[in-house]
N, CA, C and O atoms as CSV, one atom per row, in Angstrom:
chain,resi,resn,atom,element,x,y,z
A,1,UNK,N,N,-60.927,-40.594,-35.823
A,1,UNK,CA,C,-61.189,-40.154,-34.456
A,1,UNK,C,C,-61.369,-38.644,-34.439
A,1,UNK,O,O,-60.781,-37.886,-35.210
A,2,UNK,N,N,-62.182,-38.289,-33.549
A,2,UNK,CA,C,-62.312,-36.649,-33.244
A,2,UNK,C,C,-61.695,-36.606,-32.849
A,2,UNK,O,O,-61.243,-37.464,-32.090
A,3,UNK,N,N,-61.036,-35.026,-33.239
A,3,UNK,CA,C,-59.815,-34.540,-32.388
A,3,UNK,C,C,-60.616,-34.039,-31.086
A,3,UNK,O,O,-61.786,-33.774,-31.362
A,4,UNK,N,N,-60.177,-33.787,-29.338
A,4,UNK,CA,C,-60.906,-33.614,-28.660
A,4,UNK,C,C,-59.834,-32.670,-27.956
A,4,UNK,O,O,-58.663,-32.879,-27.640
A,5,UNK,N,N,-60.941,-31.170,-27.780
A,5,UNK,CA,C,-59.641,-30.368,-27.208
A,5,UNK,C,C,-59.747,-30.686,-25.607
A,5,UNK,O,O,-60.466,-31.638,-25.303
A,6,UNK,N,N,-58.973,-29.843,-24.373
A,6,UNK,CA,C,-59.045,-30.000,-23.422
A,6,UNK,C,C,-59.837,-29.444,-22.869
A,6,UNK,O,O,-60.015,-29.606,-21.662
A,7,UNK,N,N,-60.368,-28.826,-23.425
A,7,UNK,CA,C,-61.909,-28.195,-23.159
A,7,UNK,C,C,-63.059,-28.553,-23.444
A,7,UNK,O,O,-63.258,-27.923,-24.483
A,8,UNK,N,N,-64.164,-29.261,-23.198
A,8,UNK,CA,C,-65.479,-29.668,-23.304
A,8,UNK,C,C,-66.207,-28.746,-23.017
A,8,UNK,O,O,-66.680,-28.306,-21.970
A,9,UNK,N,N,-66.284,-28.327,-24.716
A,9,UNK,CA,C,-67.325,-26.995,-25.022
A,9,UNK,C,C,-67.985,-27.024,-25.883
A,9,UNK,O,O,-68.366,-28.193,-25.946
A,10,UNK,N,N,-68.537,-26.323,-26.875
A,10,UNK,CA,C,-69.670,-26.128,-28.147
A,10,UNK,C,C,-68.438,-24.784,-28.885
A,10,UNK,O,O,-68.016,-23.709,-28.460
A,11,UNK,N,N,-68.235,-25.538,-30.079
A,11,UNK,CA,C,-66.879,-25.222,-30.442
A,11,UNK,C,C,-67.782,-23.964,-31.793
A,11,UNK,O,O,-67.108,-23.028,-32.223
A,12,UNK,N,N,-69.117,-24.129,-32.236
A,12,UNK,CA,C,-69.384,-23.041,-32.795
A,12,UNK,C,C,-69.883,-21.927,-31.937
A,12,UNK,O,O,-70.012,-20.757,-32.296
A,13,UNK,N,N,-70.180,-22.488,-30.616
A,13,UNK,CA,C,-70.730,-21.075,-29.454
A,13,UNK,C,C,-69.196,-20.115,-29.316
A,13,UNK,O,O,-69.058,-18.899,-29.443
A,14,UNK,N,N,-68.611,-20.713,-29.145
A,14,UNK,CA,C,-67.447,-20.503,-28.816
A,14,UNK,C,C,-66.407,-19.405,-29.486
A,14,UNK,O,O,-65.595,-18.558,-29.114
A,15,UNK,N,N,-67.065,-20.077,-30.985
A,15,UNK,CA,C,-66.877,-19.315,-32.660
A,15,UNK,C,C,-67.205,-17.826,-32.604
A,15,UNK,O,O,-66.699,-16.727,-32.829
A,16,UNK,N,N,-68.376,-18.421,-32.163
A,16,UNK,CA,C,-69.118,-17.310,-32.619
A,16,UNK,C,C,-69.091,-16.224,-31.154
A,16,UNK,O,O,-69.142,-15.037,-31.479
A,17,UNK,N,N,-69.027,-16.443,-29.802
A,17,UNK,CA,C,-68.816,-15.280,-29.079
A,17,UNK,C,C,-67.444,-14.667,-29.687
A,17,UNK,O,O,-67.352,-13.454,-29.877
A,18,UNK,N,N,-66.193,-15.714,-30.037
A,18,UNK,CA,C,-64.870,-14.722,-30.523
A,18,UNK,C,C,-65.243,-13.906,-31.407
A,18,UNK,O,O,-64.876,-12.747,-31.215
A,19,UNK,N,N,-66.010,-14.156,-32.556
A,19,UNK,CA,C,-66.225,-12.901,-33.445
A,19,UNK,C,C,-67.041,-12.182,-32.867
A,19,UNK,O,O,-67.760,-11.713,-33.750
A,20,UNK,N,N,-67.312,-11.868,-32.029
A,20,UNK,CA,C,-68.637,-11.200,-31.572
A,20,UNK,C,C,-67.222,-9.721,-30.099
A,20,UNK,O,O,-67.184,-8.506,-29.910
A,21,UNK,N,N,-66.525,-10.809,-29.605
A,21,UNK,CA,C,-65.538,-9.815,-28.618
A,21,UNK,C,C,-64.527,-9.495,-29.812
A,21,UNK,O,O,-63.710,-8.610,-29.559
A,22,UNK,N,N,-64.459,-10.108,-31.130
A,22,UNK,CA,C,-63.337,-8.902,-32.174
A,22,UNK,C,C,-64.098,-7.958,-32.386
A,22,UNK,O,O,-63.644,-6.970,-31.809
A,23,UNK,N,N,-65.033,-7.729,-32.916
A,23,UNK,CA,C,-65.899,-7.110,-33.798
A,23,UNK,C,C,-66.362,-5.885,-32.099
A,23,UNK,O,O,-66.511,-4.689,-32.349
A,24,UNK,N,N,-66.464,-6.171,-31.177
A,24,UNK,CA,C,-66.498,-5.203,-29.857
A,24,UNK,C,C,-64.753,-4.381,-29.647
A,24,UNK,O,O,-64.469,-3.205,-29.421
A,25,UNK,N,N,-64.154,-5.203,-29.777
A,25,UNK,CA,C,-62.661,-4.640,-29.460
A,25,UNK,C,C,-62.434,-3.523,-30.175
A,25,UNK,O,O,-62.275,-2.372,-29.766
A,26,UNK,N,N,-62.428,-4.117,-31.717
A,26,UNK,CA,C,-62.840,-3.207,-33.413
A,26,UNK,C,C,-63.530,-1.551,-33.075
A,26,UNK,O,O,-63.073,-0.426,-33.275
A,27,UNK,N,N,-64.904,-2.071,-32.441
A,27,UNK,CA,C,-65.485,-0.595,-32.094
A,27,UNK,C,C,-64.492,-0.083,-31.009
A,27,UNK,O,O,-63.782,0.915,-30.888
A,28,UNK,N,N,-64.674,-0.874,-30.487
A,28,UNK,CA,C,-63.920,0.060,-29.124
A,28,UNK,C,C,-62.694,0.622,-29.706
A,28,UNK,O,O,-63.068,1.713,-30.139
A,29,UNK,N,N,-62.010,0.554,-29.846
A,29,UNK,CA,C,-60.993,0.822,-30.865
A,29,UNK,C,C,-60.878,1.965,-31.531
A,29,UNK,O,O,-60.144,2.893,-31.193
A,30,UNK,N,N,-61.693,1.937,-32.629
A,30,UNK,CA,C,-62.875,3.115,-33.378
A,30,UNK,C,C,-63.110,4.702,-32.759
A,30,UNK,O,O,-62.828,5.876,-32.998
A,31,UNK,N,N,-63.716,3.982,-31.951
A,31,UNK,CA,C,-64.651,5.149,-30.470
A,31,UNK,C,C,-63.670,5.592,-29.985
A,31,UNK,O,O,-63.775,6.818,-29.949
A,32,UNK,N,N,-62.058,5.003,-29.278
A,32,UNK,CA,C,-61.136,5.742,-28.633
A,32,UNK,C,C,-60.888,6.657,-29.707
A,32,UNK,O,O,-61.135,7.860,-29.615
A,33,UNK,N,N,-60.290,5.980,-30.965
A,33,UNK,CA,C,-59.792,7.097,-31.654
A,33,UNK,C,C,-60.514,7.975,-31.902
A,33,UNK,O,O,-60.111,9.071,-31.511
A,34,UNK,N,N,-61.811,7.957,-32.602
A,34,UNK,CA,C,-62.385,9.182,-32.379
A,34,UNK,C,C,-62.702,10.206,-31.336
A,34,UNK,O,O,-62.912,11.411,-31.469
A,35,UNK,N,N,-62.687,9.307,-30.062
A,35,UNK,CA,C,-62.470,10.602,-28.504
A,35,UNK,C,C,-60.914,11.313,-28.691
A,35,UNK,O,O,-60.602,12.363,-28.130
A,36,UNK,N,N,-60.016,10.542,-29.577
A,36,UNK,CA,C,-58.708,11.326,-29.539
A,36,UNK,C,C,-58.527,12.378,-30.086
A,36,UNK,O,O,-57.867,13.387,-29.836
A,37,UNK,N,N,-59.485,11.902,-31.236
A,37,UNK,CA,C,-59.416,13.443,-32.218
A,37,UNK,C,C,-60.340,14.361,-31.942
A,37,UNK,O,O,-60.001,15.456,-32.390
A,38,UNK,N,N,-61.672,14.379,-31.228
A,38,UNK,CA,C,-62.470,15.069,-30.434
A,38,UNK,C,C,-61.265,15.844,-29.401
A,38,UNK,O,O,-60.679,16.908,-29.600
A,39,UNK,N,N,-61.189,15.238,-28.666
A,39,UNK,CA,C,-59.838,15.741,-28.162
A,39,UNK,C,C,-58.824,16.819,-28.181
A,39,UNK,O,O,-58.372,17.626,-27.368
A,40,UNK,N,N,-58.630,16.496,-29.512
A,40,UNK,CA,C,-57.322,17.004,-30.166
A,40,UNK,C,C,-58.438,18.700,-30.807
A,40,UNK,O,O,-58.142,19.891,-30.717
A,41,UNK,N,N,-59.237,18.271,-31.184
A,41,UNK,CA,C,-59.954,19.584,-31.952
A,41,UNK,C,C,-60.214,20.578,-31.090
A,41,UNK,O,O,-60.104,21.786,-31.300
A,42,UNK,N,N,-60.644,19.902,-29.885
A,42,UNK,CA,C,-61.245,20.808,-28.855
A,42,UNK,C,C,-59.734,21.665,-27.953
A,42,UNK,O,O,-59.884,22.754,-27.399
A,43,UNK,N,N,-58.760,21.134,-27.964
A,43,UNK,CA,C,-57.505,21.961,-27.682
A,43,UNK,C,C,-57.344,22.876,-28.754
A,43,UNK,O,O,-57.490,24.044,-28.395
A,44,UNK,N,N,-57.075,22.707,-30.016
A,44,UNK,CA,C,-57.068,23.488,-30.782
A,44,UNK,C,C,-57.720,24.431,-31.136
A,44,UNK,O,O,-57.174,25.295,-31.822
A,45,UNK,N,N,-58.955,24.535,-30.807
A,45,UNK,CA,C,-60.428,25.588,-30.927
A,45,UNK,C,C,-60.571,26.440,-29.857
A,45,UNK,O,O,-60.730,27.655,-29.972
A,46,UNK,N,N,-60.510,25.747,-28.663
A,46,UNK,CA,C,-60.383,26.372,-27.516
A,46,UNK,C,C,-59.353,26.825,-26.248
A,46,UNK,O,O,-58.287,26.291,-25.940
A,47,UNK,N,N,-59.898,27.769,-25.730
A,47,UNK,CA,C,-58.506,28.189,-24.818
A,47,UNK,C,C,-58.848,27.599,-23.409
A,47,UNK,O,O,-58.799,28.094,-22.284
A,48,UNK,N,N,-59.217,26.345,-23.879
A,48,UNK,CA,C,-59.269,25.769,-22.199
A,48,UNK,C,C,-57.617,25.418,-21.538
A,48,UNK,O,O,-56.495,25.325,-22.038
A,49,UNK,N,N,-58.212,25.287,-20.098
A,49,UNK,CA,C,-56.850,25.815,-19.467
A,49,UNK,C,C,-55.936,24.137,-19.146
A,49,UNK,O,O,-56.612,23.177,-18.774
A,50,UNK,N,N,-54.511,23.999,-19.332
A,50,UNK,CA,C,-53.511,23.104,-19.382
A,50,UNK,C,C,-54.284,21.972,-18.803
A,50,UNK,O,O,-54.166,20.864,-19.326
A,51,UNK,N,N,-55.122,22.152,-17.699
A,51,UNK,CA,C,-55.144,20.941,-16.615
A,51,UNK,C,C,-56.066,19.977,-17.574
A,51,UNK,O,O,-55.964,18.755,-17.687
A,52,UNK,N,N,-56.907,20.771,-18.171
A,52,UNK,CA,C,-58.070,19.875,-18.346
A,52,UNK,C,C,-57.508,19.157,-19.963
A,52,UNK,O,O,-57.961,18.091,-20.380
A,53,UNK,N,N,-56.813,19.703,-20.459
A,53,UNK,CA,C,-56.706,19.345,-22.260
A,53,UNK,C,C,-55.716,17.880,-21.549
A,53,UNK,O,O,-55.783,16.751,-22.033
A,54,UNK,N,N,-54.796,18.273,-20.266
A,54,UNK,CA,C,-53.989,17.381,-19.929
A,54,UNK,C,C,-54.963,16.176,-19.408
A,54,UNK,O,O,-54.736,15.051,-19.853
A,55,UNK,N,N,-55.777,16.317,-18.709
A,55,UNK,CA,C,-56.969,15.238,-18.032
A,55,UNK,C,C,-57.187,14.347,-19.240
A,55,UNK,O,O,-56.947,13.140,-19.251
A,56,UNK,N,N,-57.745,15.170,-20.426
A,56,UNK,CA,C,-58.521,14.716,-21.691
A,56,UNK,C,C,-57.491,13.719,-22.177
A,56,UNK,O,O,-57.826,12.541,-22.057
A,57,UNK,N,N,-56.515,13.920,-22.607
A,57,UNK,CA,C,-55.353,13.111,-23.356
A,57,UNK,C,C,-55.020,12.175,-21.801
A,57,UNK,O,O,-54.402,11.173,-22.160
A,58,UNK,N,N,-55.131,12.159,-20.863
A,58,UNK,CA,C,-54.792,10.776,-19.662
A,58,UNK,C,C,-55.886,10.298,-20.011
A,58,UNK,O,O,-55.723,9.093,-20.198
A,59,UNK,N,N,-57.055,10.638,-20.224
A,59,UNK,CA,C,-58.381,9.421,-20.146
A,59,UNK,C,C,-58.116,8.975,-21.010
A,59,UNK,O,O,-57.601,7.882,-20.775
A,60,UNK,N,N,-58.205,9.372,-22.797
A,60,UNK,CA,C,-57.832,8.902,-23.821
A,60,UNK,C,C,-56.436,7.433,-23.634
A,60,UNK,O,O,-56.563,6.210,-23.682
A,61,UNK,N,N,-55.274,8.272,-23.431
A,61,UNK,CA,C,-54.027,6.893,-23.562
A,61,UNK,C,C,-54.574,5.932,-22.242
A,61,UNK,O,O,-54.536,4.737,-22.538
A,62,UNK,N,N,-54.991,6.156,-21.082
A,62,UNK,CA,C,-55.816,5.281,-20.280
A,62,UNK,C,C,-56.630,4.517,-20.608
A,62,UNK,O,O,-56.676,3.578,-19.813
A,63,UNK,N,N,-57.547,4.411,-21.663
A,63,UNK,CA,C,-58.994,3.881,-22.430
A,63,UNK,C,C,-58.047,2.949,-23.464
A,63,UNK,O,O,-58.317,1.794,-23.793
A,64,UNK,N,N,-56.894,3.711,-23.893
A,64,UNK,CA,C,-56.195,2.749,-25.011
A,64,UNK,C,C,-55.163,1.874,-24.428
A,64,UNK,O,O,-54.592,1.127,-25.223
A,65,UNK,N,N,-54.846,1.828,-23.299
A,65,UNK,CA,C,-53.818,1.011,-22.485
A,65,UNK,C,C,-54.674,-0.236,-21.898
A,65,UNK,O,O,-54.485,-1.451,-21.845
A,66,UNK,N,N,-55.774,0.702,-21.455
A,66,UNK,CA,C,-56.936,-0.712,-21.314
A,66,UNK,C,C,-57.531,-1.842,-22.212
A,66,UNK,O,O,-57.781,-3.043,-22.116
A,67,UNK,N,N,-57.638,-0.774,-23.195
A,67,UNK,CA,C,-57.918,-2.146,-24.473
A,67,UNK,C,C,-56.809,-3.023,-24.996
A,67,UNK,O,O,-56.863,-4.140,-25.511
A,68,UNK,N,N,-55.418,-1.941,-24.636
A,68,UNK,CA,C,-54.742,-2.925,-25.410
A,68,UNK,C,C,-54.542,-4.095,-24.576
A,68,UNK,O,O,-54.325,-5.144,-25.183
A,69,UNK,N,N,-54.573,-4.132,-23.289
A,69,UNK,CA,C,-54.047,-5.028,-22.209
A,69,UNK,C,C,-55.152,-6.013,-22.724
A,69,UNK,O,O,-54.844,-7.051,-23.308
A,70,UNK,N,N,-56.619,-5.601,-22.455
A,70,UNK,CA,C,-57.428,-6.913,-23.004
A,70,UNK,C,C,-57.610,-7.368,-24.176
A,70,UNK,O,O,-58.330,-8.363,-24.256
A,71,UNK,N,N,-57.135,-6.902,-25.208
A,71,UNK,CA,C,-56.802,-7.632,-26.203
A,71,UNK,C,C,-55.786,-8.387,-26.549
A,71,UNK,O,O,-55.777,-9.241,-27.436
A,72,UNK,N,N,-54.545,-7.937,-25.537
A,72,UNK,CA,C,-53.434,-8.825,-25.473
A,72,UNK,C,C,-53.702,-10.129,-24.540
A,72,UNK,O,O,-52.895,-11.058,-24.580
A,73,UNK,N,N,-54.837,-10.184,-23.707
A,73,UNK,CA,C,-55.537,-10.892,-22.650
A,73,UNK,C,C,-56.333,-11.989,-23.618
A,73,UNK,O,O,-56.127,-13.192,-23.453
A,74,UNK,N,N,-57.014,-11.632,-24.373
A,74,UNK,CA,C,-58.041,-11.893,-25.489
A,74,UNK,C,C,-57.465,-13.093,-26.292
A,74,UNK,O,O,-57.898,-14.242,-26.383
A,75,UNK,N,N,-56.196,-12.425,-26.938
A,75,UNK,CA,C,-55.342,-13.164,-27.501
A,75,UNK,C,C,-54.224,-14.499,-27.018
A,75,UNK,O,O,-53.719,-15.359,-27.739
A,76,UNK,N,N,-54.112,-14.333,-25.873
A,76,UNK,CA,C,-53.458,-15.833,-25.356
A,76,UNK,C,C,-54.317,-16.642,-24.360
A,76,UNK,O,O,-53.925,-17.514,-23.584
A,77,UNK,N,N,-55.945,-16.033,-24.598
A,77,UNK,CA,C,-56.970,-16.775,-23.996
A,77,UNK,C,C,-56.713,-18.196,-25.365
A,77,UNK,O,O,-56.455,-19.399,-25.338
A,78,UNK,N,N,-56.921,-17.358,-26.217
A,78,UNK,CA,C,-57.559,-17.797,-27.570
A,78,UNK,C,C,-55.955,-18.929,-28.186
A,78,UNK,O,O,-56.066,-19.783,-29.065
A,79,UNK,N,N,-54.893,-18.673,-27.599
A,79,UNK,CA,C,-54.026,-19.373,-28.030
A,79,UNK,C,C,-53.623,-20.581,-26.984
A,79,UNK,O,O,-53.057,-21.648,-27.223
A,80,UNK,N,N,-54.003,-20.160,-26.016
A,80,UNK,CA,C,-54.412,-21.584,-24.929
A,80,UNK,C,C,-55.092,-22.467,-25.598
A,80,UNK,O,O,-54.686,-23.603,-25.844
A,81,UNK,N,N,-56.584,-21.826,-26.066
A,81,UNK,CA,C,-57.673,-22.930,-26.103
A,81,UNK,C,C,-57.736,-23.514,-27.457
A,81,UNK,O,O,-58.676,-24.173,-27.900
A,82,UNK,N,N,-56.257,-23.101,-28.289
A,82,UNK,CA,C,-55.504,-23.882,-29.628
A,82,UNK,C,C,-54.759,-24.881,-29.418
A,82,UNK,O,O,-54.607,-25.806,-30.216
A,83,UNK,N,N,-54.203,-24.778,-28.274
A,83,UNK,CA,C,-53.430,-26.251,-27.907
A,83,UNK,C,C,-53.942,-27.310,-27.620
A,83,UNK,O,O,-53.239,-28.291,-27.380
């Protein structure tokens, strides 16, 4: 007998968008850190003033609080549709 999940779907479409939102998360990921260290260089080089180096580092941990939430989102999508 096929095993039949509770979902009636196309189980390689399915496959294949998950590798497709890791492999997006991955960059995204990537790209923050490198805005961090962009970031980080541009305080160090320059004498820009408290507010803005402070702005720069809130967008940054903001951009990474966001991904992490949807990847923690991502991940018990994906452990639902295992049961």
């Amino acid at each position: 007998a096929k095993k039949k999940s509770i979902f009636d779907d196309r189980q390689l479409e399915i496959e294949e968008l998950t590798n497709i939102i890791k492999m997006d998360l991955s960059s995204l990921n990537k790209q923050i850190a490198q805005l961090q260290e962009l970031s980080k260089k541009q305080r160090e080089s320059t004498s820009q003033g408290h507010h803005i180096s402070s702005h720069s580092s809130s967008v940054v941990v903001a951009l990474q609080s966001k991904l992490a939430n949807m990847s923690n989102h991502f991940k018990s999508v994906l452990e639902v549709r295992s049961e």
